[in-house]
C-alpha positions as protocol buffer text, in pm:
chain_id: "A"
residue {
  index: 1
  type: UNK
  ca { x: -6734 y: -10239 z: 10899 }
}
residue {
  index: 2
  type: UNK
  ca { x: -6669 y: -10236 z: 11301 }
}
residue {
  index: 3
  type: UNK
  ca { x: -6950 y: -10325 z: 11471 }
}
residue {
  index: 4
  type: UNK
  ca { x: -6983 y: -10217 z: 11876 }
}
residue {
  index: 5
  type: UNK
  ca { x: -7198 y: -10342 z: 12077 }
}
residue {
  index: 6
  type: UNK
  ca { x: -7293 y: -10037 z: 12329 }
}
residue {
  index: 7
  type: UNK
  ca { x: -7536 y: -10099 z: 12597 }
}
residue {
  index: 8
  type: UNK
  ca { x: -7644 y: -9768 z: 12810 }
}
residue {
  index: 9
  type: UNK
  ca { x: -7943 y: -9704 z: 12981 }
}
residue {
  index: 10
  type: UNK
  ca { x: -7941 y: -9300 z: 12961 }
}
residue {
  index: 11
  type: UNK
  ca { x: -8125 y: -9211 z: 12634 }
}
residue {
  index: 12
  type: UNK
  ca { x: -7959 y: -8889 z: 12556 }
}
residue {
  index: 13
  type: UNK
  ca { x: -7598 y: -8992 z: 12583 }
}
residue {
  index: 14
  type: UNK
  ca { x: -7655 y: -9308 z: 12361 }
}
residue {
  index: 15
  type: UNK
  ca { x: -7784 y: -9104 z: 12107 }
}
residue {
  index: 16
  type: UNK
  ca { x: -7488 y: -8858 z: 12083 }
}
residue {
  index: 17
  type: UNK
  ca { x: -7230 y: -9136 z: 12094 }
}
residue {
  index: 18
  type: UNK
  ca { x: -7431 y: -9379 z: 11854 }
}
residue {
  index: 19
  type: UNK
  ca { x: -7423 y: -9085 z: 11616 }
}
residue {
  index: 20
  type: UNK
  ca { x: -7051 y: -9013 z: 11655 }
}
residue {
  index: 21
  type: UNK
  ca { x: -6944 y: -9333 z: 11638 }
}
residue {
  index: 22
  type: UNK
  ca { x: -7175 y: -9408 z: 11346 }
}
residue {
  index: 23
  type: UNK
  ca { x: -6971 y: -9094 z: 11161 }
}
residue {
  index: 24
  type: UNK
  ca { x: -6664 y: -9254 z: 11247 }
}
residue {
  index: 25
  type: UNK
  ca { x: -6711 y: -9549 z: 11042 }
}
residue {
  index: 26
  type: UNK
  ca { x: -6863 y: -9779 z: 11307 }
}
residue {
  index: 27
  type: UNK
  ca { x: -7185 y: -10025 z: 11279 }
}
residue {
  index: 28
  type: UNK
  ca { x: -7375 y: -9947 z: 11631 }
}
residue {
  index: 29
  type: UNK
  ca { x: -7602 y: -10189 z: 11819 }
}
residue {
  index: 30
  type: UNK
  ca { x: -7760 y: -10003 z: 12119 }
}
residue {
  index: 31
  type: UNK
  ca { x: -7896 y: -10208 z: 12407 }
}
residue {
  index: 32
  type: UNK
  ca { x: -8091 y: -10019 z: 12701 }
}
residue {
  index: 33
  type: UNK
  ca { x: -8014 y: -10316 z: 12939 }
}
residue {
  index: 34
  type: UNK
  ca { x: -7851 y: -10639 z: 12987 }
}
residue {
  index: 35
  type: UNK
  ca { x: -8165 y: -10861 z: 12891 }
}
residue {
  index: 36
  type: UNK
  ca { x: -8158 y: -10682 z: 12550 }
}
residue {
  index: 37
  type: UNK
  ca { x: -7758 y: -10711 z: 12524 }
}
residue {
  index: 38
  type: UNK
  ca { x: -7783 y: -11081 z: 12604 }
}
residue {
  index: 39
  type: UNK
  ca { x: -8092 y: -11129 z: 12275 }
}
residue {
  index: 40
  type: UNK
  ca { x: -7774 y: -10855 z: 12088 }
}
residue {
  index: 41
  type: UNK
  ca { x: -7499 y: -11108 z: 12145 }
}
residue {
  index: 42
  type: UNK
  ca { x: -7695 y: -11387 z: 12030 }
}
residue {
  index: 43
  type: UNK
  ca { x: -7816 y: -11264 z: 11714 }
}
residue {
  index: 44
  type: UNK
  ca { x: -7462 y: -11092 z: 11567 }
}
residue {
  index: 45
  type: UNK
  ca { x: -7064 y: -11117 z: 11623 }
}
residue {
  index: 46
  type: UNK
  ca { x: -6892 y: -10760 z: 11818 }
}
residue {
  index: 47
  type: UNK
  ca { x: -6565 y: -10670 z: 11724 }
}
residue {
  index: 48
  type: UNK
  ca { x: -6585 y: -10454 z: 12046 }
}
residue {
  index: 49
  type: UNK
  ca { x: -6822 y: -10345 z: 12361 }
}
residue {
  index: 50
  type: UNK
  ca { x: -6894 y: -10043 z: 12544 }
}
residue {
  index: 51
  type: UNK
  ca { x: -7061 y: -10099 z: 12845 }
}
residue {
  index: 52
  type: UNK
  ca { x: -7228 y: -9889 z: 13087 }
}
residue {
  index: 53
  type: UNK
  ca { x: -7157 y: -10045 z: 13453 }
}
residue {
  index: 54
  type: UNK
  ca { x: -7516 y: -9994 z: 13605 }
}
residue {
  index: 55
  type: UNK
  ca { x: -7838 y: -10087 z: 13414 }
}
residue {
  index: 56
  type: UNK
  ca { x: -8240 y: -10140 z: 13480 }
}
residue {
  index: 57
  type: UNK
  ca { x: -8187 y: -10536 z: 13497 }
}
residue {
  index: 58
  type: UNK
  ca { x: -7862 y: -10561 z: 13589 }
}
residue {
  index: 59
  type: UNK
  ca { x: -7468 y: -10449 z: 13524 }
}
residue {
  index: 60
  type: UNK
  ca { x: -7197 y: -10379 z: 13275 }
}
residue {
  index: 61
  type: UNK
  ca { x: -7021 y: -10705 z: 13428 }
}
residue {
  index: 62
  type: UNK
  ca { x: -7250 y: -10971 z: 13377 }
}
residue {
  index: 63
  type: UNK
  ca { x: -7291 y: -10852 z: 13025 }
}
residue {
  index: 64
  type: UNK
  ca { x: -6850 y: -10827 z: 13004 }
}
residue {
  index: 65
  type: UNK
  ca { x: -6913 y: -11178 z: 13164 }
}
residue {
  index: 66
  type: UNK
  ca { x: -7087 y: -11335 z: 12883 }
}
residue {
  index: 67
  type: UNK
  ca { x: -6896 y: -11151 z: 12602 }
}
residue {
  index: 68
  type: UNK
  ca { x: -6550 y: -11306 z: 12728 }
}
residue {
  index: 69
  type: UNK
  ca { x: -6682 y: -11673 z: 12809 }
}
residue {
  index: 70
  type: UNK
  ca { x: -6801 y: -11618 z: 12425 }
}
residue {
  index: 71
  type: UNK
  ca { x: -6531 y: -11485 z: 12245 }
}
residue {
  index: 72
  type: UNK
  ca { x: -6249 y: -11231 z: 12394 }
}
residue {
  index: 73
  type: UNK
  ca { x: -6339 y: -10907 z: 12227 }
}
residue {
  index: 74
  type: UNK
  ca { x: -6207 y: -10549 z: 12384 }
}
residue {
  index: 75
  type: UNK
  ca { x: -6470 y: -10450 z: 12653 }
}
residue {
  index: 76
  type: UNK
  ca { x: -6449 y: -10064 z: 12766 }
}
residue {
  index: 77
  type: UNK
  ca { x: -6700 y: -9977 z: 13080 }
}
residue {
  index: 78
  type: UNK
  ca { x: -6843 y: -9628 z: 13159 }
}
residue {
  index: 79
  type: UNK
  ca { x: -6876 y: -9540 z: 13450 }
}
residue {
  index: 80
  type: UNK
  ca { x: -6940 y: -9254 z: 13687 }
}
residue {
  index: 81
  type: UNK
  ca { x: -6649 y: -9077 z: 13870 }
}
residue {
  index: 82
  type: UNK
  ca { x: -6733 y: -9249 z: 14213 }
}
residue {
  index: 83
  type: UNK
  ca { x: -6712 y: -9546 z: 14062 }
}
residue {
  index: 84
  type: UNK
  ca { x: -6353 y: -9608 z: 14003 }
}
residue {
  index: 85
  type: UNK
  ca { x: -6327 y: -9846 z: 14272 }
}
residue {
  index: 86
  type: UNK
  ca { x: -6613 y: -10080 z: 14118 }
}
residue {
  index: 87
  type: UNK
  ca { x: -6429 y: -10079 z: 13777 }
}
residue {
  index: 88
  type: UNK
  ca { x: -6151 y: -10233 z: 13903 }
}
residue {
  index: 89
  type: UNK
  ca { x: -6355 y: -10575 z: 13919 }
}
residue {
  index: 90
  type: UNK
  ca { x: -6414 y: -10521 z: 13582 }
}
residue {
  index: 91
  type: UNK
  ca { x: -6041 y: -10489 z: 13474 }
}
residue {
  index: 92
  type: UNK
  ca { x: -5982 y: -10817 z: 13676 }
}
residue {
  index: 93
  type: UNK
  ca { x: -6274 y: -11006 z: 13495 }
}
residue {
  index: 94
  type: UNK
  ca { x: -6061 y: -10932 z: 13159 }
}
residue {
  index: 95
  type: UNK
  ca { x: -6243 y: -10572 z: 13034 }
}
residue {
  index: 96
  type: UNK
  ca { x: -5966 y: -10365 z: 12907 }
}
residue {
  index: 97
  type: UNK
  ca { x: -6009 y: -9982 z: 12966 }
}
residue {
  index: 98
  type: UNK
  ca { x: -6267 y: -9758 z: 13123 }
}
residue {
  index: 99
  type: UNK
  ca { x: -6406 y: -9421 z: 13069 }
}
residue {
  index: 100
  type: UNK
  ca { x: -6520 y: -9210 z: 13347 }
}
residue {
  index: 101
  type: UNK
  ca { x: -6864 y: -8936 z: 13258 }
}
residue {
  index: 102
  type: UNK
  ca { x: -6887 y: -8684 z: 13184 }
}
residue {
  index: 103
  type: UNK
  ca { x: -6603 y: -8778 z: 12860 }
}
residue {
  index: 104
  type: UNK
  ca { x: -6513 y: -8601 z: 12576 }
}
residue {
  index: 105
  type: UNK
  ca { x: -6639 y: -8845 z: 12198 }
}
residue {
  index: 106
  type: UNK
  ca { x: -6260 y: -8755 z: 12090 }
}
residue {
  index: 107
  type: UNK
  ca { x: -6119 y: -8925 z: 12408 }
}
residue {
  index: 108
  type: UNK
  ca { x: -6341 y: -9220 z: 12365 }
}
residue {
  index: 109
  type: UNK
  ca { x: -6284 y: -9255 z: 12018 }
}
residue {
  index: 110
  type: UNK
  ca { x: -5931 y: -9251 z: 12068 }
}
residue {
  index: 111
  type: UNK
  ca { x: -5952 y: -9568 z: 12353 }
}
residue {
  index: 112
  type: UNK
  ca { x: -6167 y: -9723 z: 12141 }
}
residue {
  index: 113
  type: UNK
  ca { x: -5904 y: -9690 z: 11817 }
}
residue {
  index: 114
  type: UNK
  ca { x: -5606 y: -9799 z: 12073 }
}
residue {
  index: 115
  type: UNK
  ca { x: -5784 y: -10089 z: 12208 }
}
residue {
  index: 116
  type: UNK
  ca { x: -5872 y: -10246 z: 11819 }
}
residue {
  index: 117
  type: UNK
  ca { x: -5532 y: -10188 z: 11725 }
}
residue {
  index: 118
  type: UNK
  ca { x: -5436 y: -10429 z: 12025 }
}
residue {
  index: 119
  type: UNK
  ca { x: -5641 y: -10677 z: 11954 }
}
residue {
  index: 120
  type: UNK
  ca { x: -5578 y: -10676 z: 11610 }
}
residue {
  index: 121
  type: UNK
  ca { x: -5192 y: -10717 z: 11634 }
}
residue {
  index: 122
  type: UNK
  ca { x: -5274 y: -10996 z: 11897 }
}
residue {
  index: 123
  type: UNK
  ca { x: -5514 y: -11186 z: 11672 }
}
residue {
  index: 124
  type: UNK
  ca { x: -5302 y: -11115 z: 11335 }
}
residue {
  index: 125
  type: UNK
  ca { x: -5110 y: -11405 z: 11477 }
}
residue {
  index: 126
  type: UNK
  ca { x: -5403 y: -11644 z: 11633 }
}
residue {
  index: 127
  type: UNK
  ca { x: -5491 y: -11844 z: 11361 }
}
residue {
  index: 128
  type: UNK
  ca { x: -5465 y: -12145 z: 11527 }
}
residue {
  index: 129
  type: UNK
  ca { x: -5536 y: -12165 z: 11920 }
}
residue {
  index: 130
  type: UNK
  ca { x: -5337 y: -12424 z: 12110 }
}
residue {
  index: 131
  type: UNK
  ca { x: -5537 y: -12621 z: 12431 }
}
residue {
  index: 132
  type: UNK
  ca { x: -5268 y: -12852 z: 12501 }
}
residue {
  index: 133
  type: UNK
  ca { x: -5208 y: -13123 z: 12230 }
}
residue {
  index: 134
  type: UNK
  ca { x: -5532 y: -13022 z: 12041 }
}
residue {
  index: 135
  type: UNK
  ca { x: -5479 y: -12726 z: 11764 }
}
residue {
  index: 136
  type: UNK
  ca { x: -5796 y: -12519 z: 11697 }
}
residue {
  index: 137
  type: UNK
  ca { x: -5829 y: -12342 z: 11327 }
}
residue {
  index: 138
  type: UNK
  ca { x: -6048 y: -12050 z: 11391 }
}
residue {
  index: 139
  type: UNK
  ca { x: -6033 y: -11961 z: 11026 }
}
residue {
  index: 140
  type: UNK
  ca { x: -6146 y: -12305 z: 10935 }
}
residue {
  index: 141
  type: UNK
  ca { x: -6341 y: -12385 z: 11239 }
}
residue {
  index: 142
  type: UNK
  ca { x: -6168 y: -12709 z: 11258 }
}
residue {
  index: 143
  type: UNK
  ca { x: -6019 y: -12911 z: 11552 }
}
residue {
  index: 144
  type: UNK
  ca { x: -5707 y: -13107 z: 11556 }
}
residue {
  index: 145
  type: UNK
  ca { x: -5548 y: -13397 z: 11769 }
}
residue {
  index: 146
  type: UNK
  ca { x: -5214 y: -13550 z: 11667 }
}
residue {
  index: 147
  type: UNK
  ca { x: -5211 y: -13425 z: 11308 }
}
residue {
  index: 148
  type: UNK
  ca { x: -5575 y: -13612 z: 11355 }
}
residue {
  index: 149
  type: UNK
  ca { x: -5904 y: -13373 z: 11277 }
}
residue {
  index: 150
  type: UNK
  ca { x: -6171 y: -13411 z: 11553 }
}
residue {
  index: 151
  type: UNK
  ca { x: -6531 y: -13374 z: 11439 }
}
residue {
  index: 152
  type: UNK
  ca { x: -6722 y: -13200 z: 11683 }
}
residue {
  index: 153
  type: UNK
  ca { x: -7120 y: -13051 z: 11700 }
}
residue {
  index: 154
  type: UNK
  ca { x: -7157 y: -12673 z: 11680 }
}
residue {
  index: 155
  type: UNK
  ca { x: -7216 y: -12611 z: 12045 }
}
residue {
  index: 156
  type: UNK
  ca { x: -6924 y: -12893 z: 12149 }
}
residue {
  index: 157
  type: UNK
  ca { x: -6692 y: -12653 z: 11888 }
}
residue {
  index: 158
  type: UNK
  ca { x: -6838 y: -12315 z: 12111 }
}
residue {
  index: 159
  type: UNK
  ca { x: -6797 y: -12521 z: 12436 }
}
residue {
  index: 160
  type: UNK
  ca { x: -6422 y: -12594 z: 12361 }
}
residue {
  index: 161
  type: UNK
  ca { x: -6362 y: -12252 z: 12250 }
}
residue {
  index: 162
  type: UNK
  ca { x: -6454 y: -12126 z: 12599 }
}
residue {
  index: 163
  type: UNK
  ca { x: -6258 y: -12363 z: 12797 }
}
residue {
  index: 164
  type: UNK
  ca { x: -5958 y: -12243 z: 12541 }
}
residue {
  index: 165
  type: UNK
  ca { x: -6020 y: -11863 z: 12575 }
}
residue {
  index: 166
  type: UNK
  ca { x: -5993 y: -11916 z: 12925 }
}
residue {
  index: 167
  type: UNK
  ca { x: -5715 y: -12195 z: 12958 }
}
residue {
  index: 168
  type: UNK
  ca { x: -5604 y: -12199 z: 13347 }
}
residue {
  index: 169
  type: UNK
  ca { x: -5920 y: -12008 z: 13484 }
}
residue {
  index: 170
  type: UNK
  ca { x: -6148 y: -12178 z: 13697 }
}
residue {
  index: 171
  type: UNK
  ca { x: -6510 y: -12121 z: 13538 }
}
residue {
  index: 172
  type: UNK
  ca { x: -6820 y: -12153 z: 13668 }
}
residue {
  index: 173
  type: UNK
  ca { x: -7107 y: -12363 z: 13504 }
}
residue {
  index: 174
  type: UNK
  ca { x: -7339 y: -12037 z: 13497 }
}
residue {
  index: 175
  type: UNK
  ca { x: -7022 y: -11859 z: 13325 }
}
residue {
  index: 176
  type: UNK
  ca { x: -7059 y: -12143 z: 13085 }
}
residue {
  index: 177
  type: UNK
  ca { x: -7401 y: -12175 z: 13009 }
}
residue {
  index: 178
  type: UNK
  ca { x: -7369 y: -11789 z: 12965 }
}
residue {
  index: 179
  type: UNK
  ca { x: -7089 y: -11821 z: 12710 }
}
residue {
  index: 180
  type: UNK
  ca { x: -7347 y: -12097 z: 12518 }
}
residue {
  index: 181
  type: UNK
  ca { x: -7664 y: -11907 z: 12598 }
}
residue {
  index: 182
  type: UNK
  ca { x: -7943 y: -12004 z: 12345 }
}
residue {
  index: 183
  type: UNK
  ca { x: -7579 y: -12038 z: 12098 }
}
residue {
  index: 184
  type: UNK
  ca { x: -7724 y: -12150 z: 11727 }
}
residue {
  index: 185
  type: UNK
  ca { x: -8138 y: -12213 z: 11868 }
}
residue {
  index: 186
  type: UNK
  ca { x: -8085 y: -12443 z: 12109 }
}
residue {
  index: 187
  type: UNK
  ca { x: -8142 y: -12444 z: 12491 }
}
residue {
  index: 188
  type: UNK
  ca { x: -7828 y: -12562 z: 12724 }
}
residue {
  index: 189
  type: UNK
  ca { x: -7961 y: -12595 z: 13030 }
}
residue {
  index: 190
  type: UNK
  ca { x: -7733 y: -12744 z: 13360 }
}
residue {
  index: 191
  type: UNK
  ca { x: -7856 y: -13118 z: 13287 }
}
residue {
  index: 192
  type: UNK
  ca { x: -7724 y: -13044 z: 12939 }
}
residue {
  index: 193
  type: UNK
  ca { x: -7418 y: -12931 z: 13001 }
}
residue {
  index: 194
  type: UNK
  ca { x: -7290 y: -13181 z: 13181 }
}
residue {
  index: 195
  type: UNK
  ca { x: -7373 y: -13422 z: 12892 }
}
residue {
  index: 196
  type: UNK
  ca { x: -7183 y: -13199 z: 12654 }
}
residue {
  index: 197
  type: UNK
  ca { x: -6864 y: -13143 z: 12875 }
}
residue {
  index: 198
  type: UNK
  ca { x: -6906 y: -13566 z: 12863 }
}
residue {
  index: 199
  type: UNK
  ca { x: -6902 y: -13615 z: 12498 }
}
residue {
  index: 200
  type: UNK
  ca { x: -6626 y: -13351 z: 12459 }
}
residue {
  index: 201
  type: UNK
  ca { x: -6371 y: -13498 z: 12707 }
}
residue {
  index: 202
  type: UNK
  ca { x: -6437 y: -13838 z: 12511 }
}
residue {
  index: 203
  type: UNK
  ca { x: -6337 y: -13696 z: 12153 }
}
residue {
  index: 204
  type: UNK
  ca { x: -6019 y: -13425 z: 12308 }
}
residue {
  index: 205
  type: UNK
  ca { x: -5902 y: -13635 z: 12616 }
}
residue {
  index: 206
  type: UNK
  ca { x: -5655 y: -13934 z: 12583 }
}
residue {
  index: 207
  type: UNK
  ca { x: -5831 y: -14066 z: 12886 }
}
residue {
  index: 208
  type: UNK
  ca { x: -6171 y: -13918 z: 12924 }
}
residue {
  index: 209
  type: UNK
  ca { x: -6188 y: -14110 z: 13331 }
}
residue {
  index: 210
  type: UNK
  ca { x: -5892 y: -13936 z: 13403 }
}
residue {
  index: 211
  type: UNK
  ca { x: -5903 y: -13570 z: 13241 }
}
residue {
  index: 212
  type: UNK
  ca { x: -5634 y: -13340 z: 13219 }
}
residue {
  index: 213
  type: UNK
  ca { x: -5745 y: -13085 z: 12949 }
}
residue {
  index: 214
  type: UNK
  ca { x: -6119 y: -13022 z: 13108 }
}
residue {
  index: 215
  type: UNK
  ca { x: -6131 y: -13144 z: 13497 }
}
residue {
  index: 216
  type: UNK
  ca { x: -6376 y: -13032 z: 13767 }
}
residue {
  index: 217
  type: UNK
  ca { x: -6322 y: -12794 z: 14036 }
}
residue {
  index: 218
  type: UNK
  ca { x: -6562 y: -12960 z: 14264 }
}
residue {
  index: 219
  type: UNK
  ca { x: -6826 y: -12707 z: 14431 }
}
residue {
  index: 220
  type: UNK
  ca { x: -6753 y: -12462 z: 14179 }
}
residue {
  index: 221
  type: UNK
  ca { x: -6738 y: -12566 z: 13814 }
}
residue {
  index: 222
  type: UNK
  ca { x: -6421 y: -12648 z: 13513 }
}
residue {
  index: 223
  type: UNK
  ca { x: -6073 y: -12571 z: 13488 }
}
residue {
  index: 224
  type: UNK
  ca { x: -5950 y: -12557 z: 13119 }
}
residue {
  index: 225
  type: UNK
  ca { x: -5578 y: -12681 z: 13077 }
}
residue {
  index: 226
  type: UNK
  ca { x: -5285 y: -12418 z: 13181 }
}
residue {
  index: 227
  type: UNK
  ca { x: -5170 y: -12238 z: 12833 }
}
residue {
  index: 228
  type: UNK
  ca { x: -4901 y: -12359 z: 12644 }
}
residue {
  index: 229
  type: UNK
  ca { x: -4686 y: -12134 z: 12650 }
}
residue {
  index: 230
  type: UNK
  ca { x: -4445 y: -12331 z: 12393 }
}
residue {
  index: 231
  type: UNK
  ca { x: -4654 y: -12194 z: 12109 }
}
């Protein structure tokens, strides 16, 4: 079964779309707010999010935020019809459609089924992700250097996953510790981090002094290697 995350704050329309999306098949978590999202996120795996762009603690995009530093899942945003302008933020920060209220359930359901269907043609051939010479198995959960399998720790596995999602972006450490936020019980904090981004350039890099797969973007935060686009 589908399972959507959808965090909105107005009581009345999250109960008519959790109940048509719940007749359409779909496994619904509803969050009131980002705080709640964020405790969501950590506790299950989304196949895809609706997001409404203002909330009590917060927005739509720091929740889209977290979501594509974790794994890139379809993101749709609500939003009202002044805020058309805002939304294009979230279409640069990777979300991939948006809804202006008031919307009619078939029209979202119909984004909704367009958007899956993308990502599942797009993932049908992902098995293995490619972060310059090191191979990632998804299915298997196992990384590869050289034909060679590198054993890595849960949260150095997430960590390289992010950095991979996001090959040639420049992220930020709070984007980071987002995308590993609480991840499998235990606290990453900004000391931490910096340990873990160590011990992972030692086991991926062929010169972990010199990186060229992880390097700092001083001031700001990591740059994952550029894509390659030869496979």
């Amino acid at each position: 079964m589908t399972r959507i995350l959808f965090v909105e704050d107005d009581k009345i329309i999250a109960s008519g779309l959790c109940y048509s999306l719940t007749q359409e098949g779909y496994s619904v978590t509803h969050c009131l707010d980002v705080e709640s999202a964020k405790e969501a996120i950590q506790a299950d795996q989304f196949a895809l999010a609706i997001l409404d762009l203002y909330l009590p603690d917060g927005n739509g995009y720091d929740i889209c935020r977290i979501l594509k530093a974790n794994e890139d899942i379809p993101v749709i945003f609500l939003t009202a019809n002044d805020d058309e302008v805002n939304v294009v933020m979230g279409l640069d920060m990777g979300a991939d459609d948006y809804i202006t209220k008031p919307f009619r359930i078939k029209e979202l359901l119909s984004r909704i089924k367009s958007v899956l269907r993308r990502y599942d043609k797009k993932e049908s051939s992902k098995t293995r992700v490619h972060f310059g010479d090191v191979q990632i198995d998804v299915v298997q959960a196992k990384v590869f250097k050289n034909d060679r399998e590198i054993l890595l720790t849960s949260l150095e596995y997430r960590l390289l996953l992010i950095f991979a999602n996001n090959a040639g972006r420049v992220l930020s450490r709070n984007q980071l510790l987002d995308g590993l936020w609480d991840f499998a019980g235990d606290f990453v904090n900004d000391n931490t981090l910096t340990v873990y981004i160590k011990r992972l350039r030692e086991k991926i890099e062929d010169d972990s002094q010199n990186p060229t797969l992880i390097t700092t973007v001083r001031g700001i935060g990591y740059k994952g290697g550029e894509p390659d686009a030869a496979k």
